[in-house]
C-alpha positions in Angstrom: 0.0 0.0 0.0 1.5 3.3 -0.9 0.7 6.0 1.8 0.4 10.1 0.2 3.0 12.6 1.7 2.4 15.8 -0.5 -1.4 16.2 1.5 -1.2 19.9 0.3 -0.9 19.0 -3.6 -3.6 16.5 -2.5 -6.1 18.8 -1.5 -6.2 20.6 -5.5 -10.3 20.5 -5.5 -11.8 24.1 -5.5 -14.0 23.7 -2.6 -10.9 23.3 -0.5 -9.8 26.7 -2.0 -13.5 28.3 -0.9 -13.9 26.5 2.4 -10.2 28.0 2.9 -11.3 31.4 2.3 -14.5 31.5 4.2 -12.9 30.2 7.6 -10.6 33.2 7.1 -13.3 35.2 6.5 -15.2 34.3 9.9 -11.7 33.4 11.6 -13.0 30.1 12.8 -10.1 26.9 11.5 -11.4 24.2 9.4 -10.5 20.8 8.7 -11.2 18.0 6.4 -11.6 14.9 8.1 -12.7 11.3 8.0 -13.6 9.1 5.3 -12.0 11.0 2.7 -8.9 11.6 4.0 -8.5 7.9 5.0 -9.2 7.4 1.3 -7.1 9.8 0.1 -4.2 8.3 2.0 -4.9 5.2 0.9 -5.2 6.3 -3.1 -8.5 5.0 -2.9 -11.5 5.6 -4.8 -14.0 7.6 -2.2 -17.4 7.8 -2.1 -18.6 11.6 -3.3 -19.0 12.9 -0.2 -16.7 15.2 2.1 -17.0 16.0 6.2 -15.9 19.2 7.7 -15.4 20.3 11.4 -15.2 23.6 11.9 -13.8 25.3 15.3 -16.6 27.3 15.4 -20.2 27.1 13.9 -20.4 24.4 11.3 -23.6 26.3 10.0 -22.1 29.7 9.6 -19.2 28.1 7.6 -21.8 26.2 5.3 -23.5 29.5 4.9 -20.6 31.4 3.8 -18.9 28.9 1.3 -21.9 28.7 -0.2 -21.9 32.8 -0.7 -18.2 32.1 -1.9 -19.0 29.8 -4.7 -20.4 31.1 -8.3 -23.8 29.3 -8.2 -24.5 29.9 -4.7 -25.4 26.4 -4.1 -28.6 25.8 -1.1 -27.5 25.1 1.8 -29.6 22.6 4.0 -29.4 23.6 7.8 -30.4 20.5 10.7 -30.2 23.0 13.5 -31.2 19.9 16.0 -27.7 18.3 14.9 -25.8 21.7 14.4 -24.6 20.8 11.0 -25.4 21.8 7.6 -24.7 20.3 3.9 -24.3 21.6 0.3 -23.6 19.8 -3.0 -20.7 21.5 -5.1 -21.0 19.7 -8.5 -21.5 15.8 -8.0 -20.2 15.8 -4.6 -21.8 16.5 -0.8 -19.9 18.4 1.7 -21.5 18.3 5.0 -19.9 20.9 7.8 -20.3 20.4 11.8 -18.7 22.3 14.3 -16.3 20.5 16.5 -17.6 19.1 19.9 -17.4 16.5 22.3 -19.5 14.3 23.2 -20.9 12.1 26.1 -23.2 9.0 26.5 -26.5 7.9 28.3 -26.2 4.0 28.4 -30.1 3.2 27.3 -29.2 5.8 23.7 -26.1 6.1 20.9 -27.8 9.9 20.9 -24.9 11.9 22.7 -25.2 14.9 24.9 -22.8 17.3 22.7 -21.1 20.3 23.5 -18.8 22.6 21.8 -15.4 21.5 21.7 -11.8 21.7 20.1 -10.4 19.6 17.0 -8.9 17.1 19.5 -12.2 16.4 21.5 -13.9 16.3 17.9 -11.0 13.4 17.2 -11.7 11.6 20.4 -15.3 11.0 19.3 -14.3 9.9 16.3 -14.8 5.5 15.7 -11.4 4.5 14.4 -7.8 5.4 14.5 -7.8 6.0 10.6 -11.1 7.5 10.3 -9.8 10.7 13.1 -7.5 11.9 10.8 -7.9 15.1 9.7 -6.3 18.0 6.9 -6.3 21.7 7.6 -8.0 23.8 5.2 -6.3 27.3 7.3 -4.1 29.5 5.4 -1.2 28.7 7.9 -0.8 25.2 7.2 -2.6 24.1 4.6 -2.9 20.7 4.0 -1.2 19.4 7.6 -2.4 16.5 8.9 -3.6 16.4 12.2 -2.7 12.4 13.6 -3.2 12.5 17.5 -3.5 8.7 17.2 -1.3 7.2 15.1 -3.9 6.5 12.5 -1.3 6.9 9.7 0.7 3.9 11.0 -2.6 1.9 11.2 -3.3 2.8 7.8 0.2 1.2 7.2 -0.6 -1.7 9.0 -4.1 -2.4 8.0 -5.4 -2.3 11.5 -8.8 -0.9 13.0 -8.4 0.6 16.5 -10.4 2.9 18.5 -9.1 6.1 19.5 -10.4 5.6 22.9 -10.7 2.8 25.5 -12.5 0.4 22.8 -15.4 -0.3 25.8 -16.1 2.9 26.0 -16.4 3.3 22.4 -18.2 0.5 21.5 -20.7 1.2 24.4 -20.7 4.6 23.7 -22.0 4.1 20.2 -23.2 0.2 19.3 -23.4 0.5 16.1 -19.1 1.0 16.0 -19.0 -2.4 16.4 -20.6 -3.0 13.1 -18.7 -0.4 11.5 -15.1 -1.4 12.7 -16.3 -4.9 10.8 -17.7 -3.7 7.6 -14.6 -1.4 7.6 -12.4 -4.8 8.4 -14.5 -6.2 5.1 -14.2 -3.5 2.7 -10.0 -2.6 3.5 -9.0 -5.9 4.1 -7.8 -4.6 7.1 -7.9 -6.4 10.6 -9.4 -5.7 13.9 -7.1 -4.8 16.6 -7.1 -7.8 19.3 -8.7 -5.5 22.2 -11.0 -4.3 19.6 -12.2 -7.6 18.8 -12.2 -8.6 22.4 -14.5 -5.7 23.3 -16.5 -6.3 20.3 -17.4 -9.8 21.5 -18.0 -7.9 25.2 -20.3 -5.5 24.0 -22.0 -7.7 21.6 -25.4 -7.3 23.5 -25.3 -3.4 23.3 -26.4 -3.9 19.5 -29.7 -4.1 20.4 -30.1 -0.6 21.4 -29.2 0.2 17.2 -32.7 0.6 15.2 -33.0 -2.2 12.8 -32.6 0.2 10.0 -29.2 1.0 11.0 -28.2 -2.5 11.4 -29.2 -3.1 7.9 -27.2 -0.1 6.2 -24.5 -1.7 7.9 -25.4 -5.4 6.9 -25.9 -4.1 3.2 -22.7 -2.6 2.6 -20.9 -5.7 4.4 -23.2 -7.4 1.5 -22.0 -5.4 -1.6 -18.0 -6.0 -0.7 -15.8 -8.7 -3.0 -16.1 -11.1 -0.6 -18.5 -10.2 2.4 -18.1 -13.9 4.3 -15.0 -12.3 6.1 -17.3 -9.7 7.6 -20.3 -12.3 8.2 -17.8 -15.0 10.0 -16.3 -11.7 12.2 -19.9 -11.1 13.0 -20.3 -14.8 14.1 -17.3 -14.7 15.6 -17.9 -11.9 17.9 -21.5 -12.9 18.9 -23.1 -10.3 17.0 -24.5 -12.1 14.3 -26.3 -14.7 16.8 -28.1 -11.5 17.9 -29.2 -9.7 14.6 -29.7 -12.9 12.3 -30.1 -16.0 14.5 -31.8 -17.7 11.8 -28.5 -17.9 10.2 -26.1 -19.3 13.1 -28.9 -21.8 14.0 -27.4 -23.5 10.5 -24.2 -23.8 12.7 -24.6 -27.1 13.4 -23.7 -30.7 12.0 -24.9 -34.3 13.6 -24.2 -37.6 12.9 -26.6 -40.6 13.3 -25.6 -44.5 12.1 -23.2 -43.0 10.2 -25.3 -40.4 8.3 -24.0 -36.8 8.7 -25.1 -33.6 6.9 -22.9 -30.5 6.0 -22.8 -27.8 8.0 -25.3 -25.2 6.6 -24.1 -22.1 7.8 -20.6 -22.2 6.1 -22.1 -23.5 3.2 -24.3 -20.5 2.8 -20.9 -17.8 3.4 -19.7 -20.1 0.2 -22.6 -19.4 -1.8 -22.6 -15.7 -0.8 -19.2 -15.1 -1.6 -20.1 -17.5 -5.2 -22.7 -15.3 -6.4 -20.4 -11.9 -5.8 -18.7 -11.9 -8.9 -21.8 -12.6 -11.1 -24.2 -9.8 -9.5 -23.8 -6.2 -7.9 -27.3 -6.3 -6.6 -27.7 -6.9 -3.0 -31.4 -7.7 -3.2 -29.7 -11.4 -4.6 -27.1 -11.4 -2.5 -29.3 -11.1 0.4 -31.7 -13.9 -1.2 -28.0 -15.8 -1.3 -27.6 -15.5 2.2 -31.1 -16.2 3.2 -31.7 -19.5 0.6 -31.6 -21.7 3.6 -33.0 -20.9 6.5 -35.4 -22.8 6.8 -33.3 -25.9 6.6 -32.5 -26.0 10.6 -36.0 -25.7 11.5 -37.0 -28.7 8.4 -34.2 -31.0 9.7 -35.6 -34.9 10.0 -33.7 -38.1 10.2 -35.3 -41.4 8.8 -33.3 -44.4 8.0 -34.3 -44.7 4.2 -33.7 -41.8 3.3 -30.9 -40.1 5.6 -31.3 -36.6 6.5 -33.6 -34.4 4.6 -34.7 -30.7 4.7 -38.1 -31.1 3.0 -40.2 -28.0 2.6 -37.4 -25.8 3.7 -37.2 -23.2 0.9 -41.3 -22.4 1.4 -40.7 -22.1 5.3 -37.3 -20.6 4.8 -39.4 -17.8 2.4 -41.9 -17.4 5.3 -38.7 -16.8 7.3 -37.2 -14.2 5.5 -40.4 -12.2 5.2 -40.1 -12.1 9.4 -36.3 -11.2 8.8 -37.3 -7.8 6.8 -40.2 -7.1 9.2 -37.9 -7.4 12.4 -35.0 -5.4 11.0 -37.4 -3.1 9.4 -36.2 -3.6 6.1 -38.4 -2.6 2.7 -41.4 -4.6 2.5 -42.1 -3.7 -0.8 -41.0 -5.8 -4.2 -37.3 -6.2 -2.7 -39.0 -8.3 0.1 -41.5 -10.1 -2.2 -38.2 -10.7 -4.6 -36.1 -11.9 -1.9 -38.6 -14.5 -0.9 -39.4 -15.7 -4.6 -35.8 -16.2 -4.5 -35.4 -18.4 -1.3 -38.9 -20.3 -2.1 -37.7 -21.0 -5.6 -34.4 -21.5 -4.5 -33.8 -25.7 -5.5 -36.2 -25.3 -8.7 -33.0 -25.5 -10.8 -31.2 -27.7 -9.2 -33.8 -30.5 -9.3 -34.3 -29.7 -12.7 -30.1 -30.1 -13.7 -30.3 -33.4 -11.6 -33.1 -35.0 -13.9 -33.9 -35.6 -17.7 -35.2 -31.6 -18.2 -38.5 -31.9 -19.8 -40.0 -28.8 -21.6 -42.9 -28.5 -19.3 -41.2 -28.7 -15.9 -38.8 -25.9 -17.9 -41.8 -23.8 -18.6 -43.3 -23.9 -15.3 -40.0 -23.0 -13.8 -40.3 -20.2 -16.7 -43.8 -18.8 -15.5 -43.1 -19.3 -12.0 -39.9 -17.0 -11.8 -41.3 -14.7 -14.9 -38.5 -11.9 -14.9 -36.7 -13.0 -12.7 -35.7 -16.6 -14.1 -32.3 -15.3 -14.5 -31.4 -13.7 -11.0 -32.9 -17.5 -9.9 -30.3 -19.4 -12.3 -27.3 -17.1 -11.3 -28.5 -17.8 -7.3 -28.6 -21.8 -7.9 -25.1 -21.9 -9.7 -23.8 -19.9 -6.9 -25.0 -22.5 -4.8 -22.6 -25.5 -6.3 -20.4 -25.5 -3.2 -19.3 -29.4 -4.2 -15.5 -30.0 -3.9 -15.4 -32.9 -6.2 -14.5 -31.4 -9.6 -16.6 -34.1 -11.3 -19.6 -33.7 -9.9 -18.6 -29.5 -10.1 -17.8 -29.8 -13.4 -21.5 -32.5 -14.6 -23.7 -29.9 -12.4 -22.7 -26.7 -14.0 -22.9 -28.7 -17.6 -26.3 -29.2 -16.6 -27.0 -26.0 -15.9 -26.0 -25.1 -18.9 -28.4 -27.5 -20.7 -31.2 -25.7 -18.2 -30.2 -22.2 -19.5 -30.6 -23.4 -23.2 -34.0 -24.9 -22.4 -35.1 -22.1 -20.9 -34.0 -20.0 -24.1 -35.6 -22.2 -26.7 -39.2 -23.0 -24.7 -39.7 -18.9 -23.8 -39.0 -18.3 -27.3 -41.4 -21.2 -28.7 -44.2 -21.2 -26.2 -43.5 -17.4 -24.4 -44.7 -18.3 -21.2 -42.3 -15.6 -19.1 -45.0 -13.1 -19.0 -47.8 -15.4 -19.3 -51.3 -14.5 -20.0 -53.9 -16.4 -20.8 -54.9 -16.2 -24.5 -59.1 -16.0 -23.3 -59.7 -13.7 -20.6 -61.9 -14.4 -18.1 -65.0 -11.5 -19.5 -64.3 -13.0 -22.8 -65.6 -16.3 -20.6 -68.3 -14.8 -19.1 -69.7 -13.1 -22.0 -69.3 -16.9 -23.8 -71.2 -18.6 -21.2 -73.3 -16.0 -20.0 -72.0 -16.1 -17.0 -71.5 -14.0 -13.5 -68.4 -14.4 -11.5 -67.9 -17.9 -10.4 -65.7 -20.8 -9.9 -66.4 -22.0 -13.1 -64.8 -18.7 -14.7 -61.9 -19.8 -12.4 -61.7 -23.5 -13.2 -61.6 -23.2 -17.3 -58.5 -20.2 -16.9 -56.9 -22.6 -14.7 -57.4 -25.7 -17.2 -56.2 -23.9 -20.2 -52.7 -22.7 -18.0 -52.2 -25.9 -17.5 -52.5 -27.4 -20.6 -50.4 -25.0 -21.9 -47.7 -25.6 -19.1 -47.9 -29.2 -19.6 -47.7 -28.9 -23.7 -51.0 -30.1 -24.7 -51.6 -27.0 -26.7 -49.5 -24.5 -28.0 -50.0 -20.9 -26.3 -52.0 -19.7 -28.7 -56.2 -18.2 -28.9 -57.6 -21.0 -31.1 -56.3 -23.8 -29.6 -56.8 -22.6 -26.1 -60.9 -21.1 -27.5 -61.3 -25.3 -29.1 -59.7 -26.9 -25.6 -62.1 -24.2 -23.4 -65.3 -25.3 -25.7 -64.0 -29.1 -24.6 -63.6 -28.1 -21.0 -66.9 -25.9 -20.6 -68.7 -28.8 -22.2 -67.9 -31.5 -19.9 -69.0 -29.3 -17.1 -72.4 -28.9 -18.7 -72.2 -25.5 -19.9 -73.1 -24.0 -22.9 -72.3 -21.1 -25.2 -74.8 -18.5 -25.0 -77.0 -18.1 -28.2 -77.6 -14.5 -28.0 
């Protein structure tokens, strides 16, 4: 890793300029700090936003840079936090005045008073995130480094500036922080860190489940995001947020019949289905796919251990997951638990001869989402024999082709019925009934099952067939 040392040339972006001039203007110092000078030391890629602790009124800074710059951008004030933000071209700068802070135990919210750049740094959560830059005339571009974040940035360590209990006590949702930071830096956690983390594990649930998810996300979206899930195991957090998933910690052995263990399993097909999707709505749907298998577990001597029904209960589990953590429960939800319910679909169908009807039920079932479904189940090939590796992603393959040749013959991916049901009704002269019902559903599945193509006159001639043999009749007028 190759650490900056010219932090003045670094700092070329105008609004360091403006935000320069203004704090001379009010005579208040300014600094940049945080996430994008850890970043910037770093030569990473940061995220387009930009914090700034003033010395002074974080507000009144805010107010004047915006004066400073040509389009005078608007300047959003949250008096309740004493901070303010603008957007200067693609990027947000948000500007707080320094302070310090203090703790109930039952809240994260702090008591805050003003305070100097150092008791702004002692709040901070980690070692490399208190780092800061000076945007004053007489030193321009110094870093500030009370903690010897720099060396940790060398070292690829996360540390709290503080006592870690304190800090992690202080503010819960640190402890899920310092391991999504772990995740995304490939950095490690700093033994008494870790310690503390595993200490304070309970605190967590004082953190809204909206937080926790934020969190849980961007652990999610990293290259590999098992090394933040086992950290979470490890320290007892994720046993608290997600028991669902370290109840799949388990493996048993009866006359010589064992199972694999579940849990691990799943981190595998997480980390699988990484490089093959960005979206974290399949991710999550990778992490969730089986849930339901610890609560499904049965022994019987014929057959061994099985896990029968556990993608629909594991769906009905993952609805509960959203609704405790307060995630969406909008289409993401409904998508995630298509995803898990639907989840061994594919597989049973690369295991067996793959007939064009089970193909096109598997087609209608998933509709647009047949391909998320496919890239899920090849994700979920954790087999280290390369035969059998190699035989189920050839079947796969053969699925994939199916599916291409029976959407385009029989174009069942957004199926709708060729006769609708007020074309039935006004056939048979009929109100709304179960009849209406029954022929829609007969002519689905004959088309499912191939008995007629997916077409209006040979679904009109099989209805006629169907409506007869239930005694009715077309209506003469």
């Amino acid at each position: 890793m190759s650490i900056k040392t010219s932090y003045k040339e670094a700092l070329h972006n105008k609004i360091f300029e403006v935000i320069s001039q203004a704090s001379q203007e009010l005579n208040v110092d300014s600094y940049v700090i945080g996430g994008f000078v850890r970043d910037l030391l770093l030569n990473r890629d940061f995220k387009k936003d930009i914090d700034i602790v003033a010395v002074g009124s974080g507000i009144e800074l805010a107010l004047k840079v915006s004066q400073l710059l040509p389009n005078k951008p608007k300047v959003q004030v949250f008096k309740t936090y004493g901070t303010a933000m603008l957007r200067f071209e693609d990027t947000e700068i948000e500007f707080v005045g320094a302070r310090k802070e203090s703790y109930h135990f039952e809240s994260r919210n702090p008591v805050v008073e003003n305070g100097t750049l150092e008791d702004d740094q002692n709040r901070r959560d980690f070692t490399i995130n208190a780092l800061a830059l000076s945007l004053n005339a007489k030193n321009f571009g110094e870093l500030s480094d009370p903690f010897n974040g720099l060396a940790d940035l060398e070292n690829k360590v996360i540390k709290t500036p503080l006592d870690p209990d304190i800090t992690y006590s202080d503010d819960p949702l640190r402890m899920l922080r310092g391991i999504r930071f772990a995740n995304q830096l490939g950095f490690e956690i700093e033994e008494n860190s870790l310690n503390s983390i595993t200490k304070n594990a309970d605190r967590i649930k004082i953190i809204s489940g909206e937080r926790i998810v934020d969190e849980l996300n961007k652990i999610l979206s990293t290259d590999k995001p098992s090394i933040g899930f086992l950290l979470l195991f490890k320290t007892g957090l994720l046993d608290i947020i997600l028991p669902e998933l370290t109840e799949l910690n388990q493996v048993e052995e009866i006359e010589g019949h064992t199972h694999k263990n579940n849990f691990y399993h799943t981190l595998e097909v997480v980390d699988n289905i990484c490089p093959n999707t960005d979206d974290v709505w399949l991710r999550w749907s990778a992490l969730l796919h089986d849930i339901g298998k610890a609560p499904t577990k049965r022994f019987n001597k014929k057959q061994g251990w099985t896990f029968h029904g556990h993608e629909f209960l594991g769906g009905k589990m993952a609805k509960k997951i959203f609704e405790r953590l307060h995630m969406p429960l909008n289409h993401k939800m409904k998508f995630v638990q298509k995803m898990v319910m639907m989840s061994s679909r594919p597989i049973v169908l690369s295991q067996d001869t793959v007939t064009d009807s089970a193909v096109r039920r598997l087609v209608f079932d998933a509709g647009e989402d047949v391909e998320n479904l496919m890239t899920l189940c090849e994700a979920d090939i954790t087999t280290k024999n390369p035969n059998k590796f190699k035989k189920y992603h050839n079947n796969f393959e053969i699925v994939r082709k199916k599916i291409v040749e029976v959407e385009e013959r029989d174009q069942v991916r957004n199926f709708q019925p060729p006769i609708s049901g007020e074309e039935i009704m006004e056939l048979f002269n009929l109100k709304p009934s179960k009849e209406i019902g029954m022929l829609k559903e007969a002519i689905k599945e004959a088309i499912l099952e191939g008995e007629i193509p997916n077409e209006y006159q040979a679904a009109y001639e099989f209805m006629l067939k169907k409506a007869a043999k239930i005694g009715l009749k077309i209506n003469a007028c």
